[in-house]
VODREN-600459 format. One line per 2 residues: number of its first residue (from 1); their letters; for each residue x negated, y negated, z negated of N, C-alpha, C, CB. Coordinates in pm, whole numbers, always signed. Atoms other than C-alpha are relative to their C-alpha. Glycine has a CB too. Layout:
<atoms>
NUM> A> X Y Z X Y Z X Y Z X Y Z  ...
</atoms>
This chain:
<atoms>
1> XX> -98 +105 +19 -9682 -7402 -8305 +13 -28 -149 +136 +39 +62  +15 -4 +147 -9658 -7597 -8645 +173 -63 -48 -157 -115 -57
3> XX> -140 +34 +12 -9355 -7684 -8823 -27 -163 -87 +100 +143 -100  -26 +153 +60 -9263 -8009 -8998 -66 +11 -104 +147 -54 -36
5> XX> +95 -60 +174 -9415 -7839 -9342 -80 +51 +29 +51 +103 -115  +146 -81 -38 -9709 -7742 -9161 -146 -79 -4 +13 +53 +161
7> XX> +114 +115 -3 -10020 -7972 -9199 -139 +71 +88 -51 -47 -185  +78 -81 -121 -10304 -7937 -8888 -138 +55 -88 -50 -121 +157
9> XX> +154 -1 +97 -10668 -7816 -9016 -57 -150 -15 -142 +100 +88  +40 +181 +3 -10743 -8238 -8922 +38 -31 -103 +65 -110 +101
11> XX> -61 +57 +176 -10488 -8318 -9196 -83 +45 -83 +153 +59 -67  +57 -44 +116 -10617 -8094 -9431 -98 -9 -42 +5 +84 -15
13> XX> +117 +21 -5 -10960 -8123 -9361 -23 -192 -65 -41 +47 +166  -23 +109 +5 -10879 -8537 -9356 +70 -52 -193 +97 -9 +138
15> XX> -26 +43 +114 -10715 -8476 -9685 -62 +38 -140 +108 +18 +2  +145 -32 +89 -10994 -8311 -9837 +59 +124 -101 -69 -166 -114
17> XX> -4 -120 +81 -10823 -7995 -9938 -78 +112 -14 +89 +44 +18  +140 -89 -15 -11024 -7731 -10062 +39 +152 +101 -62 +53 -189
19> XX> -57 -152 -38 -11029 -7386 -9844 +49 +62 -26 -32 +73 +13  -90 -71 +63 -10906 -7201 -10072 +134 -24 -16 -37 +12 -96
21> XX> -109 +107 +50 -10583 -7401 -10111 +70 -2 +120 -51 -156 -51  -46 +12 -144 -10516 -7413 -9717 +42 +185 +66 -157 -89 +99
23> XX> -75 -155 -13 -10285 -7073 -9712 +108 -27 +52 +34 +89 -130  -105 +6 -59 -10004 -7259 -9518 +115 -8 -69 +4 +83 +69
25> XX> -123 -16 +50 -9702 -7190 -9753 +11 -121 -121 +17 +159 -51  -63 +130 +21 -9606 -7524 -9843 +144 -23 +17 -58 -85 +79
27> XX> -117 -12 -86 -9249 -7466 -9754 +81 -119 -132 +72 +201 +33  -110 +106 +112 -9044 -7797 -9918 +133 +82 -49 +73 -162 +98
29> XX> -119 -94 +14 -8720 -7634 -9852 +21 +130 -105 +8 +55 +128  +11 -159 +77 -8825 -7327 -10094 -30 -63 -160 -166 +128 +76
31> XX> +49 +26 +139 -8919 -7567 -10383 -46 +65 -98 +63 -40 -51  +132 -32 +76 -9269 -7466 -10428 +51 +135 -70 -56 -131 -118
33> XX> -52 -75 +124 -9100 -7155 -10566 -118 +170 +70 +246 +15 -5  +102 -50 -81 -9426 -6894 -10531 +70 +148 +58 -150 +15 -94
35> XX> -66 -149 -4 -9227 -6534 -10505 +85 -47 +170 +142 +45 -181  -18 +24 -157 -9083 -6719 -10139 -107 -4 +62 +62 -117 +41
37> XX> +95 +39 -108 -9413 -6724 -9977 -76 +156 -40 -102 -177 -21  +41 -159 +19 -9471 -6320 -10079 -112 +30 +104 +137 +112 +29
39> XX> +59 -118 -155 -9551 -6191 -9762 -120 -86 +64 +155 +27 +167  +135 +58 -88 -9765 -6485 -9616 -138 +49 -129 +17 -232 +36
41> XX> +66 -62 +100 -9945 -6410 -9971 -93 +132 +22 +100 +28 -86  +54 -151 -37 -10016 -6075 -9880 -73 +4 +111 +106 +102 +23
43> XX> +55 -12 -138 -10119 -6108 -9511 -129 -78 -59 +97 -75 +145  +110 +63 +7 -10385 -6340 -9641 -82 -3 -81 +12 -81 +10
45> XX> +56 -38 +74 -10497 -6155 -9909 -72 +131 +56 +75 -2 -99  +66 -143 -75 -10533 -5812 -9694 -89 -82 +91 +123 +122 +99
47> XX> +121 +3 -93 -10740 -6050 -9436 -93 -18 -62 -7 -87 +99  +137 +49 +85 -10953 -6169 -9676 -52 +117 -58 +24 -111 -125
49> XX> +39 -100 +111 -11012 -5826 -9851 -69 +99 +157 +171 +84 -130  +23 -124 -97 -11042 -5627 -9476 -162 -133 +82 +209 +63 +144
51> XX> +128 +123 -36 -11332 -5983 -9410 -64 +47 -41 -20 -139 -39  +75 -6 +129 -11491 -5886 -9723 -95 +164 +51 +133 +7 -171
53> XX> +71 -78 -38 -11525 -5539 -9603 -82 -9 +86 +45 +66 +17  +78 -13 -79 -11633 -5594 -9291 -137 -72 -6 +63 -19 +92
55> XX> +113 +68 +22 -11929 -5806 -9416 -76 +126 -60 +17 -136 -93  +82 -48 +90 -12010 -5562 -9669 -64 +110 +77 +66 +37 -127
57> XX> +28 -118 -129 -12050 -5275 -9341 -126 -78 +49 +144 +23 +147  +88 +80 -74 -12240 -5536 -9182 -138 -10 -76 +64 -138 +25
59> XX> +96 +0 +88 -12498 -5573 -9487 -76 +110 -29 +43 -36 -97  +84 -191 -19 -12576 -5196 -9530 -13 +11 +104 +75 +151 -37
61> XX> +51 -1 -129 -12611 -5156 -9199 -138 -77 +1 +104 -62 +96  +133 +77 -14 -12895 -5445 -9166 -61 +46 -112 +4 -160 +6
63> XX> +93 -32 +92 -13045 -5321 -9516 -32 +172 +36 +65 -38 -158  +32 -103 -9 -13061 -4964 -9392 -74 -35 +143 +110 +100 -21
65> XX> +127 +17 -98 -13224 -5079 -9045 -126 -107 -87 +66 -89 +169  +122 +33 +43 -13480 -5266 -9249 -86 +78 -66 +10 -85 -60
67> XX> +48 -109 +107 -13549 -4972 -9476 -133 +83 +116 +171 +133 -61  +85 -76 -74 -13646 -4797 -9163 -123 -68 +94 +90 +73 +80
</atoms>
Protein backbone atom coordinates (compact mmCIF):
# COMPACT_ATOMS: atom_id res chain seq x y z
CA UNK A 1 0.00 0.00 0.00
CA UNK A 2 1.44 3.53 -0.94
CA UNK A 3 0.79 6.66 0.77
CA UNK A 4 0.08 10.11 -0.68
CA UNK A 5 4.14 10.80 -0.40
CA UNK A 6 4.76 7.64 -1.97
CA UNK A 7 5.54 7.72 -5.79
CA UNK A 8 4.88 4.07 -7.80
CA UNK A 9 8.22 2.56 -9.53
CA UNK A 10 5.94 3.93 -13.03
CA UNK A 11 6.27 7.45 -11.55
CA UNK A 12 9.67 7.20 -10.80
CA UNK A 13 10.76 5.28 -13.53
CA UNK A 14 8.39 7.93 -15.78
CA UNK A 15 10.23 10.61 -13.97
CA UNK A 16 13.52 9.43 -14.77
CA UNK A 17 14.85 9.16 -11.29
CA UNK A 18 18.00 7.59 -10.86
CA UNK A 19 18.06 4.14 -8.67
CA UNK A 20 19.96 5.25 -6.36
CA UNK A 21 17.67 8.14 -5.37
CA UNK A 22 14.41 5.82 -5.22
CA UNK A 23 14.80 4.97 -1.21
CA UNK A 24 11.10 6.00 -0.57
CA UNK A 25 11.61 8.64 2.24
CA UNK A 26 10.22 11.57 0.70
CA UNK A 27 8.04 12.31 3.63
CA UNK A 28 6.65 16.24 2.94
CA UNK A 29 5.29 16.39 6.37
CA UNK A 30 9.00 15.84 7.88
CA UNK A 31 10.47 18.72 5.73
CA UNK A 32 13.03 16.83 3.92
CA UNK A 33 14.63 16.83 7.36
CA UNK A 34 17.24 13.60 6.76
CA UNK A 35 17.72 12.35 10.66
CA UNK A 36 13.47 11.54 10.20
CA UNK A 37 13.95 8.92 7.67
CA UNK A 38 16.86 7.09 10.09
CA UNK A 39 15.56 3.82 10.19
CA UNK A 40 14.21 3.46 6.53
CA UNK A 41 18.05 4.64 5.97
CA UNK A 42 19.31 1.81 7.69
CA UNK A 43 16.99 -1.02 6.48
CA UNK A 44 18.21 -0.07 3.05
CA UNK A 45 21.58 0.20 3.67
CA UNK A 46 21.80 -3.36 5.63
CA UNK A 47 19.86 -4.76 2.33
CA UNK A 48 22.13 -3.45 0.12
CA UNK A 49 25.30 -4.44 2.16
CA UNK A 50 23.65 -8.26 3.07
CA UNK A 51 22.98 -8.09 -1.52
CA UNK A 52 26.51 -7.23 -1.81
CA UNK A 53 27.42 -10.15 0.25
CA UNK A 54 25.45 -12.49 -1.11
CA UNK A 55 26.86 -11.83 -4.63
CA UNK A 56 30.24 -11.84 -3.38
CA UNK A 57 29.40 -15.88 -1.91
CA UNK A 58 27.99 -16.40 -5.18
CA UNK A 59 31.34 -15.31 -7.11
CA UNK A 60 33.80 -17.48 -5.06
CA UNK A 61 31.76 -20.14 -5.26
CA UNK A 62 31.61 -20.08 -9.31
CA UNK A 63 35.48 -19.08 -9.33
CA UNK A 64 36.33 -22.00 -7.07
CA UNK A 65 34.10 -24.49 -9.27
CA UNK A 66 36.01 -23.25 -12.27
CA UNK A 67 39.37 -23.66 -10.61
CA UNK A 68 38.40 -27.24 -10.32
Amino acid sequence: MTSSTTASQAELKAAKVPLGWRDQCSAKEKMYLPWECENERHAYEKCQYEDYMRRMKELSKRKLEAAE
